[in-house]
C-alpha positions in Angstrom: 111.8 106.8 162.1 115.2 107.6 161.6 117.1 111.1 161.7 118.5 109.2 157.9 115.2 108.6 157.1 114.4 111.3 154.5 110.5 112.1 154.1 108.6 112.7 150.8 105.4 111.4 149.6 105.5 107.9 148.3 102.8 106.1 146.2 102.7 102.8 144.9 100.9 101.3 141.7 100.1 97.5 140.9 97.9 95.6 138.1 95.3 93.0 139.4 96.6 89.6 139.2 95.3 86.8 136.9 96.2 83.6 138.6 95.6 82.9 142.0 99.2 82.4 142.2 100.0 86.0 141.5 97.3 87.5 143.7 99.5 85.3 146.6 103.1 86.8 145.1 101.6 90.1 145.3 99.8 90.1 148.4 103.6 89.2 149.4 105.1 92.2 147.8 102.2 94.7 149.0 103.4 93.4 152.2 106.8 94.0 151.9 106.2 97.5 150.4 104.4 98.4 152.8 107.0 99.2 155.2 107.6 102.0 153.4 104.7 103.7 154.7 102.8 104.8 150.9 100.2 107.5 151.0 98.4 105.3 149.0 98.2 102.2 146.6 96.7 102.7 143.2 95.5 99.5 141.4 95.2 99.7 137.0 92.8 97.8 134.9 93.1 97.5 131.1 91.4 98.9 127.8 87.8 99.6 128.4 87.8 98.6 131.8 88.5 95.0 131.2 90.1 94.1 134.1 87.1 95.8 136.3 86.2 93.2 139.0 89.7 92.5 139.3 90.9 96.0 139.9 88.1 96.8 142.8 89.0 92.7 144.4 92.3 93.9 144.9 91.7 97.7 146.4 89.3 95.6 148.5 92.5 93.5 149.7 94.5 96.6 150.5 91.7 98.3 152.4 91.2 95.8 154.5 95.2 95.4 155.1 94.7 98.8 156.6 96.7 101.2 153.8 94.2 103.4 151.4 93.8 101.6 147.9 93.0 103.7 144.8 91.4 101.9 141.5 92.5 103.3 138.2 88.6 104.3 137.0 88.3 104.7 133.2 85.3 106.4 131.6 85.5 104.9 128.1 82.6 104.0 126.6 80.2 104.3 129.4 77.3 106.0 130.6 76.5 108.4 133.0 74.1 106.0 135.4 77.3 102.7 134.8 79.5 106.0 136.1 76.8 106.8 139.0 76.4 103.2 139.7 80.7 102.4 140.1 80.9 105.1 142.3 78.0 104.4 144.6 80.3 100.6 145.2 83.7 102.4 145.2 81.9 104.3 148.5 80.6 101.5 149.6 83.9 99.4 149.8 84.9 102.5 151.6 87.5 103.9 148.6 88.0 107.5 149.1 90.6 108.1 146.5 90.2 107.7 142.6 92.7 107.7 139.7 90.3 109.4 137.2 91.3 108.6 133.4 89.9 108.7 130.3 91.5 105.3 129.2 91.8 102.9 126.1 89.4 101.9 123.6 89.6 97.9 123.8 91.2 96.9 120.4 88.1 96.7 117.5 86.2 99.2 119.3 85.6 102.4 116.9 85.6 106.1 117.8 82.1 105.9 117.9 81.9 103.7 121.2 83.4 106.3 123.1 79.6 106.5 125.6 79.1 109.9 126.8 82.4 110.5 128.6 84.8 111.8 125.6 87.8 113.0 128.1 88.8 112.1 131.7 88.1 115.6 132.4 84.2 115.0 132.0 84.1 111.9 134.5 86.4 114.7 137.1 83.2 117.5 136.8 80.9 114.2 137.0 82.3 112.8 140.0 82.2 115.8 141.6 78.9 116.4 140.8 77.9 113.5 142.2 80.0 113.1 145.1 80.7 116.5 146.1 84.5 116.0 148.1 83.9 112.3 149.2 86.5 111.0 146.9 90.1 112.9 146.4 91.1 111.9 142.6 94.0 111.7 141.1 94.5 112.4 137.3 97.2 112.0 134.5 99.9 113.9 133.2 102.1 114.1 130.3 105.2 116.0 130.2 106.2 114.9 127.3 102.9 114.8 125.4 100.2 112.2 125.1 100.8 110.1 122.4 97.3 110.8 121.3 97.5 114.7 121.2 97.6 116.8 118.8 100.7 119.2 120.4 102.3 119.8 123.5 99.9 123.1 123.9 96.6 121.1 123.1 97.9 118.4 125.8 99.1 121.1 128.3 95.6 122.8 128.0 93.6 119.6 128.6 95.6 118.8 131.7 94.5 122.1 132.8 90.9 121.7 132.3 91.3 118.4 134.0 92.2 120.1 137.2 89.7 122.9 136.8 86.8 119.9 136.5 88.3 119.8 140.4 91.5 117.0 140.4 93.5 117.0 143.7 96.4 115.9 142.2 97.9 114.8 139.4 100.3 111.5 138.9 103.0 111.8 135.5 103.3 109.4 132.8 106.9 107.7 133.1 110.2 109.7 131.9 113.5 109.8 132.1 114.5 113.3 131.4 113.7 115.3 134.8 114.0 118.4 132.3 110.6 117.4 130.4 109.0 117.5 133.9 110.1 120.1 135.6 109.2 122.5 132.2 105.9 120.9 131.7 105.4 121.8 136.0 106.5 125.3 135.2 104.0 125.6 132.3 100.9 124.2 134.5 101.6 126.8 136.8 102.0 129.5 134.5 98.2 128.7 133.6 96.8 128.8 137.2 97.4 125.4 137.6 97.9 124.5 141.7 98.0 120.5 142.5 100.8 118.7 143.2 102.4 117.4 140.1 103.6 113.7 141.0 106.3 111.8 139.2 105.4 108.2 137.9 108.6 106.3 138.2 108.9 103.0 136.6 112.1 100.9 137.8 114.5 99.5 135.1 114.6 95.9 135.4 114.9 94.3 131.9 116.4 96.3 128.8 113.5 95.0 126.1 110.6 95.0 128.0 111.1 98.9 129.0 112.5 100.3 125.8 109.2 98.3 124.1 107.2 99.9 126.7 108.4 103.5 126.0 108.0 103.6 122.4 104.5 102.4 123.0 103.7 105.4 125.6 105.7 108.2 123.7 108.3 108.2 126.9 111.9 109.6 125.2 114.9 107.4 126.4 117.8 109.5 125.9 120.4 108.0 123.3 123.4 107.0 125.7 120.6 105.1 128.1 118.9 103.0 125.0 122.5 102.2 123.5 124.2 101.8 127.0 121.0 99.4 127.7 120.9 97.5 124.6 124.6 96.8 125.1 123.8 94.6 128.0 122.2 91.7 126.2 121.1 89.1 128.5 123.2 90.5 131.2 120.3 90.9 133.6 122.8 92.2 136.9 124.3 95.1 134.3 121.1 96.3 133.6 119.4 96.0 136.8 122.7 97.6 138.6 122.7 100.2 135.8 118.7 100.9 135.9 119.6 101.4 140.1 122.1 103.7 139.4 119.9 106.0 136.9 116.5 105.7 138.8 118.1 107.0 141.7 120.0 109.6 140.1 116.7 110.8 138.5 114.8 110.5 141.7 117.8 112.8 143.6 117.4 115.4 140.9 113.6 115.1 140.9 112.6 115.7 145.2 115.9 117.8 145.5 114.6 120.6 142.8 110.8 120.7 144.2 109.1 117.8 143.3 106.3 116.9 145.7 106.9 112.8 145.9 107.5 110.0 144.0 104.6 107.2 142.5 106.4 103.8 141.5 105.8 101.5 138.9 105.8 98.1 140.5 105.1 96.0 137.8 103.8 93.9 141.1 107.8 93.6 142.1 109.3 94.8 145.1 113.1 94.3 144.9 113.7 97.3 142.5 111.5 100.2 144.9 113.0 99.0 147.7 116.4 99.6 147.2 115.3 102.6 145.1 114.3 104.1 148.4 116.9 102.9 150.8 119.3 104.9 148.4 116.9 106.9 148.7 117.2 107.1 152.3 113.5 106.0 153.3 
């Protein structure tokens, strides 16, 4: 380690391949990101837990190449013993860390398949009924609101019960106005809340795919960013110098003003978080 070298927690998320050509590209990039030393790799899985066996195949991969892999572990629509039973293999691959989220309906699937976990804050208090402190869980925040509630109080309050149900930490929704976090942290704490309040960074690569992406998850992008963006075109080196440039301006502002660490984004890429965090200094 270097006396440049500047230290702050660093997690890392990927989505389980489909193709056994893009389990070999990531196992690539999970090799390449690994020299940054994360605290841990989280791995996502899609509505309704659709993506399962292929989210637990791929914490299995990073286990055994010796970092700490965390799946994303959603409780729609199931049942207390499919809960109990998913655990009881998450401890037997030897996971010790959990994203813990309420999740997605899979598109057709009515209000009424919800099962008998309505928020993630159930399968928290579940999983630690069960498990006691085996498993250290991470859970979701919103500092600008999930899309789903009903106001920025109702969503603040659910986080809150989410952490009293026993999280250890929490990990943000993507944003690009550090102000929206660091009000939304001051408002946790105002309500007792005490975890670590992680910022989920997603890298700017393309101009269409992340502006679609953000108007789907309720994530603002400030005027001058969308038009500046948009005015790129096809220019893939603007926008990927220019997304550089406002990443790591945000990530300055964000670990110079408290913030505990940083989560990427990787979209199963590596270029983008690794010069993100030799600007960085990491």
């Amino acid at each position: 380690m270097t006396e440049s070298r500047r230290d702050f927690a660093l997690s890392l998320e990927f989505f389980p391949p489909k193709t056994p050509e893009g389990a070999q590209k990531l196992t690539a990039v999970r090799d390449q990101l690994y020299g940054l030393q994360p605290e841990f790799c989280s791995v996502t899985y899609g509505a309704g837990g659709s993506t399962q066996s292929g989210t637990l195949q791929t914490v299995r991969a990073i286990l055994a190449e010796g970092q700490q892999g965390a799946p994303h572990f959603s409780c729609i629509g199931a049942s207390r013993e499919s809960i109990r039973a998913q655990l009881a293999e998450f401890r037997e691959a030897g996971i010790r860390r959990i994203v813990a989220l309420r999740g997605d309906l899979p598109s057709g699937f009515g209000a009424g398949a919800l099962g008998e976990f309505r928020y993630a804050s159930d399968l928290v208090r579940f999983i630690r009924e069960e498990t006691g402190r085996h498993f250290a869980i991470e859970v979701g925040a919103y500092p600008e609101m999930h899309p789903q509630s009903r106001s920025p109080r109702a969503d603040l309050l659910a986080f809150a019960t989410k952490v009293e149900a026993g999280a250890d930490s929490a990990i943000t929704q993507m944003f690009f106005n550090p102000d929206a976090y660091f009000r939304f942290v001051d408002e946790a704490q105002a309500l007792g809340v005490g975890i670590p309040i992680v910022p989920g960074i997603m890298p700017i690569t393309n101009s269409s795919g992340i502006l679609r992406f953000a108007d789907t998850c309720g994530t603002e992008v400030p005027r001058w960013m969308r038009l500046r963006l948009e005015s790129f075109g096809d220019d893939t080196a603007s926008i990927k110098a220019f997304g550089l440039d406002v990443i790591t301006a945000l990530c300055e502002r964000l670990l110079s003003q408290g913030a505990p660490g940083l989560h990427f984004y990787t979209m199963n890429q590596s270029a983008a978080v690794l010069e993100l965090c030799r600007r960085l200094g990491r």
